[in-house]
C-alpha positions in Angstrom: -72.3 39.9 22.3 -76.0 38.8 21.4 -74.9 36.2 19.3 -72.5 34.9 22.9 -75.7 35.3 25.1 -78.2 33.5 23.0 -76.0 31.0 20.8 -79.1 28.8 21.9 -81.6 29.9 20.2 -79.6 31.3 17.0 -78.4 27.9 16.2 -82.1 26.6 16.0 -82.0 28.8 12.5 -81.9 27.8 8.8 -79.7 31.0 7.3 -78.5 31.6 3.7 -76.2 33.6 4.8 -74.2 35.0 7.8 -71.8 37.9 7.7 -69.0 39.0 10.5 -68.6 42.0 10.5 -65.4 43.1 12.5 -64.2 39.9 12.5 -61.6 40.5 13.9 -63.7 39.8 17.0 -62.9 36.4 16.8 -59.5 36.1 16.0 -59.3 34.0 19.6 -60.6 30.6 19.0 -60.7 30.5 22.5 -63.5 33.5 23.2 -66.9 33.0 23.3 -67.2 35.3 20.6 -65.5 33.0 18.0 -66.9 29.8 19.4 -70.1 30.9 19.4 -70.5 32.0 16.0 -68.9 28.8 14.6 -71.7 26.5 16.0 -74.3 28.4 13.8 -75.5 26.9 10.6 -72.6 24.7 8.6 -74.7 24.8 5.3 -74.9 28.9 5.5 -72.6 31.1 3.0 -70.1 32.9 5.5 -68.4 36.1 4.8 -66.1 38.1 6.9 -65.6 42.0 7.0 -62.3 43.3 8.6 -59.9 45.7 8.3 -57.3 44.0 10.3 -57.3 40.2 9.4 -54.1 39.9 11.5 -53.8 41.9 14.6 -51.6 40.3 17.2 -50.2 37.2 15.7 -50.5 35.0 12.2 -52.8 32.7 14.7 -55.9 35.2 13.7 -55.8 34.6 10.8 -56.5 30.5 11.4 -59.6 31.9 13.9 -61.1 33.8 10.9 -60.6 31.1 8.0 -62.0 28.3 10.5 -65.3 30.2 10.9 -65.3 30.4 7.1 -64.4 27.2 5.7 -63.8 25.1 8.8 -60.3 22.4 8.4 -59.1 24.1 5.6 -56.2 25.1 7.3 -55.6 22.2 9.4 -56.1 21.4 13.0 -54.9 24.1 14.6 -52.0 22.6 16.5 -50.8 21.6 13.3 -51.2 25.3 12.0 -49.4 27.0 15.1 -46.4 24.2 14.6 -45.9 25.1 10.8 -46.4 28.7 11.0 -47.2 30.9 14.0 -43.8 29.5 16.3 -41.6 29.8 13.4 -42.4 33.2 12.5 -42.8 34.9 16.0 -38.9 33.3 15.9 -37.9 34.8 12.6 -36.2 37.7 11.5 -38.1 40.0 8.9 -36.0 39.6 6.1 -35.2 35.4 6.9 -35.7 33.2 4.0 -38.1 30.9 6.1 -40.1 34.0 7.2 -40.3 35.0 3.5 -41.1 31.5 2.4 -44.0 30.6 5.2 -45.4 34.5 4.4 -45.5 33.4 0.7 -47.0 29.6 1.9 -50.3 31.0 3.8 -50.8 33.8 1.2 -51.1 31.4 -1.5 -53.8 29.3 0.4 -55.5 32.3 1.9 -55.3 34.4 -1.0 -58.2 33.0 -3.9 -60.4 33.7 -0.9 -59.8 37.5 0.4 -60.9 40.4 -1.8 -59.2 43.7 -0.6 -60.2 47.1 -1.1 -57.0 49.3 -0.7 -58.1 53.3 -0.1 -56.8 54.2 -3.6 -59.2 52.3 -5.1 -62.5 53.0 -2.7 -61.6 56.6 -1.8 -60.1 58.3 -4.6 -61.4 61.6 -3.9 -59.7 61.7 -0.4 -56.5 64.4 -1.0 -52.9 63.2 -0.1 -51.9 63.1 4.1 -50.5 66.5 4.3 -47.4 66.8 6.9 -46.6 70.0 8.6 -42.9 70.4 10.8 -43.3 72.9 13.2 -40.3 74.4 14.5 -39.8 75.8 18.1 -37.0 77.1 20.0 -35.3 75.9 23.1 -36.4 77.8 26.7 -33.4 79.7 28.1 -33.3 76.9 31.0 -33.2 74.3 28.9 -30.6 75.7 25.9 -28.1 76.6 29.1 -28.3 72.2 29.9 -28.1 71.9 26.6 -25.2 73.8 25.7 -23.4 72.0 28.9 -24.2 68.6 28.1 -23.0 69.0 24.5 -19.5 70.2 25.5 -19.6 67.3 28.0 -20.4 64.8 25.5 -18.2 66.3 22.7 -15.4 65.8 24.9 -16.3 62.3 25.9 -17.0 61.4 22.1 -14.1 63.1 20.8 -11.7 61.3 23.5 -13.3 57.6 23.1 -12.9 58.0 18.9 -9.0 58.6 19.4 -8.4 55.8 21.9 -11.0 53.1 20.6 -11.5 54.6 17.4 -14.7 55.2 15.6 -16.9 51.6 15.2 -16.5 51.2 19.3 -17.7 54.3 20.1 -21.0 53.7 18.7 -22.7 53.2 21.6 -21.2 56.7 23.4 -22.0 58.4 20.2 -26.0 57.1 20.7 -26.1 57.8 23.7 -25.1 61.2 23.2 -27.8 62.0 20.9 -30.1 60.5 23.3 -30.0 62.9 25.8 -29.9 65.5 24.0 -33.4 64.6 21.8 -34.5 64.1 25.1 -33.6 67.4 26.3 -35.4 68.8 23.5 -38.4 67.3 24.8 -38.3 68.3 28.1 -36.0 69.4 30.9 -36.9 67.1 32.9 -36.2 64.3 31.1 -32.5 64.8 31.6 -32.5 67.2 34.7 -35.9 66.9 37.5 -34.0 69.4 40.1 -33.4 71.7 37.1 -36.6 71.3 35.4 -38.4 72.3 39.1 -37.0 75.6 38.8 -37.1 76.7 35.3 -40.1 79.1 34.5 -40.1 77.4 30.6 -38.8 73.4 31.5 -40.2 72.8 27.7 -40.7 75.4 24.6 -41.5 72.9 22.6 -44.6 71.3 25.2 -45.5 75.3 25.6 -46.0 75.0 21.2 -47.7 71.6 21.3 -50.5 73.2 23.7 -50.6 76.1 21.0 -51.2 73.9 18.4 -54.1 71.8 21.0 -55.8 75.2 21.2 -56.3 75.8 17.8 -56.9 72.0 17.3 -59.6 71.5 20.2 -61.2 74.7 19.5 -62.4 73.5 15.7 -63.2 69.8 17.6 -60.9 67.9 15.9 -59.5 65.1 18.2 -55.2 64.4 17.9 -53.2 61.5 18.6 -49.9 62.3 20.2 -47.2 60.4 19.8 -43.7 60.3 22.1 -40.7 57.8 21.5 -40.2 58.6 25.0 -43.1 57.2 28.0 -41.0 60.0 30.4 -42.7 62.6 28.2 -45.6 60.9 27.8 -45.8 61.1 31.8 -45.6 64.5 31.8 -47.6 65.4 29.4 -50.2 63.1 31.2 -49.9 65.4 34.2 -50.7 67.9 32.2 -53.5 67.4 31.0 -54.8 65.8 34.7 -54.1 69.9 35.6 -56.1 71.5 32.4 -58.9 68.7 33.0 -58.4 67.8 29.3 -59.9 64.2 28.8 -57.4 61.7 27.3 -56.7 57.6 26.5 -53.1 56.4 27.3 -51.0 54.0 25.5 -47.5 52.7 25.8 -45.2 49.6 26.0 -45.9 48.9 29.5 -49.4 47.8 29.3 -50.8 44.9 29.0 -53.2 43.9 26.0 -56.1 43.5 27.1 -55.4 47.6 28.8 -54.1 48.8 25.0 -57.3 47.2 23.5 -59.2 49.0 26.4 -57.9 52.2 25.6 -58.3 51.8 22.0 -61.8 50.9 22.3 -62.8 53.7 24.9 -60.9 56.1 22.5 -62.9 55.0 18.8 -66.0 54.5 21.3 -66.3 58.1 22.8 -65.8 60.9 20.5 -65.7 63.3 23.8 -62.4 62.4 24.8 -60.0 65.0 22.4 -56.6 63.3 22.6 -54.8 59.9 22.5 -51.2 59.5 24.2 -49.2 56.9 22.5 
């Protein structure tokens, strides 16, 4: 940001050196931020610190390298036309996809030196994962039990007529509804979920487990396949006047990198929907 307000009187310098850090700051050529620090001193050395080189798009990575070593990857109309519309178009496992990928990292690659966490923090032990298991409420294992016979029946009838490859999608969509009752009553049933006394065991557990978690200050992302849930877990935490940050498809960017930031920015806020 101070480089942006006085690019002026930064670019009347002589520097040996300067060194992004967070580069990832300018992975827009079009910001301020990257055209500002790419009219400082040609003859400097540049470096570049990030820990996400590529964010949204391949194009980042052009934003970053023409800050370092200016037309060494082409104009960039030339770079968007050989690589970043091709591969937003591309399957993961294409052979063009594979080919470009294997293109860039050979003229990117003599000048990127990566630090993976097994090298830099050996001491740091192993991500340890925990399952905790909960019950369904009365309410919700009385839907539950309904919808399955409902579905069974449906499944079980659409396999003998159609047979098994075109009833795929009934079969999914089965399962769907019942993860999702799971979750929550109301997901499947609002009117239902009104006037159950326990609409969700396993929301009544994850609060358990917030408890213990918020008590020792430890801050928790929680993550939902389903933005219903995350909704209602929202609500939630509106009524317990527990702070929180809020992510989902919806959004826009520039709201997700909002979020992100307030979230990394202010260690008072305990928990992150996503």
């Amino acid at each position: 940001a101070l480089i942006r307000r006085d690019v002026e009187e930064y670019k009347k310098f002589n520097f040996s050196a300067i060194v992004l850090d967070e580069a990832q700051n300018i992975k827009n050529q079009n910001t301020l931020n990257a055209r500002s620090v790419k009219q400082l001193d040609s003859n400097a050395a540049r470096l570049v610190l990030t820990g996400t080189p590529i964010e949204n798009s391949v194009a980042d990575i052009w934003s970053i390298m023409d800050f370092l070593m200016p037309g060494y990857l082409g104009p960039y109309e030339t770079f968007r036309r050989t690589y970043v519309e091709p591969l937003q178009g591309e399957e993961s496992e294409s052979e063009l996809l594979q080919e470009l990928c294997h293109r860039l990292r050979e003229k990117v690659d003599p000048f990127m030196l990566r630090r993976l966490k097994t090298l830099v923090a050996k001491d740091l032990p192993p991500v340890i994962e925990k399952t905790s298991y909960c019950k369904l409420s009365p309410e919700q294992r009385i839907v539950y039990n309904r919808i399955l016979e409902e579905t069974r029946s449906a499944v079980t009838g659409s396999v003998r007529e159609v047979g098994f490859e075109r009833s795929r999608m009934i079969i999914l969509t089965a399962l769907l509804r019942l993860r999702q009752l799971c979750c929550h009553l109301a997901l499947i049933d609002p009117e239902e979920a009104a006037k159950a006394t326990t609409p969700s065991d396993k929301m009544e557990h994850l609060f358990q487990i917030l408890d213990d978690a918020l008590s020792e200050n430890h801050r928790v992302l929680i993550c939902s396949q389903f933005t219903k849930m995350l909704s209602i877990l929202r609500e939630e935490f509106i009524k317990r006047k527990i702070r929180f940050c809020y992510l989902d498809g919806t959004m826009r960017s520039f709201e997700r990198n909002e979020q992100v930031e307030q979230f990394n920015s202010d260690s008072s806020i305990p928990i992150f929907l996503i």
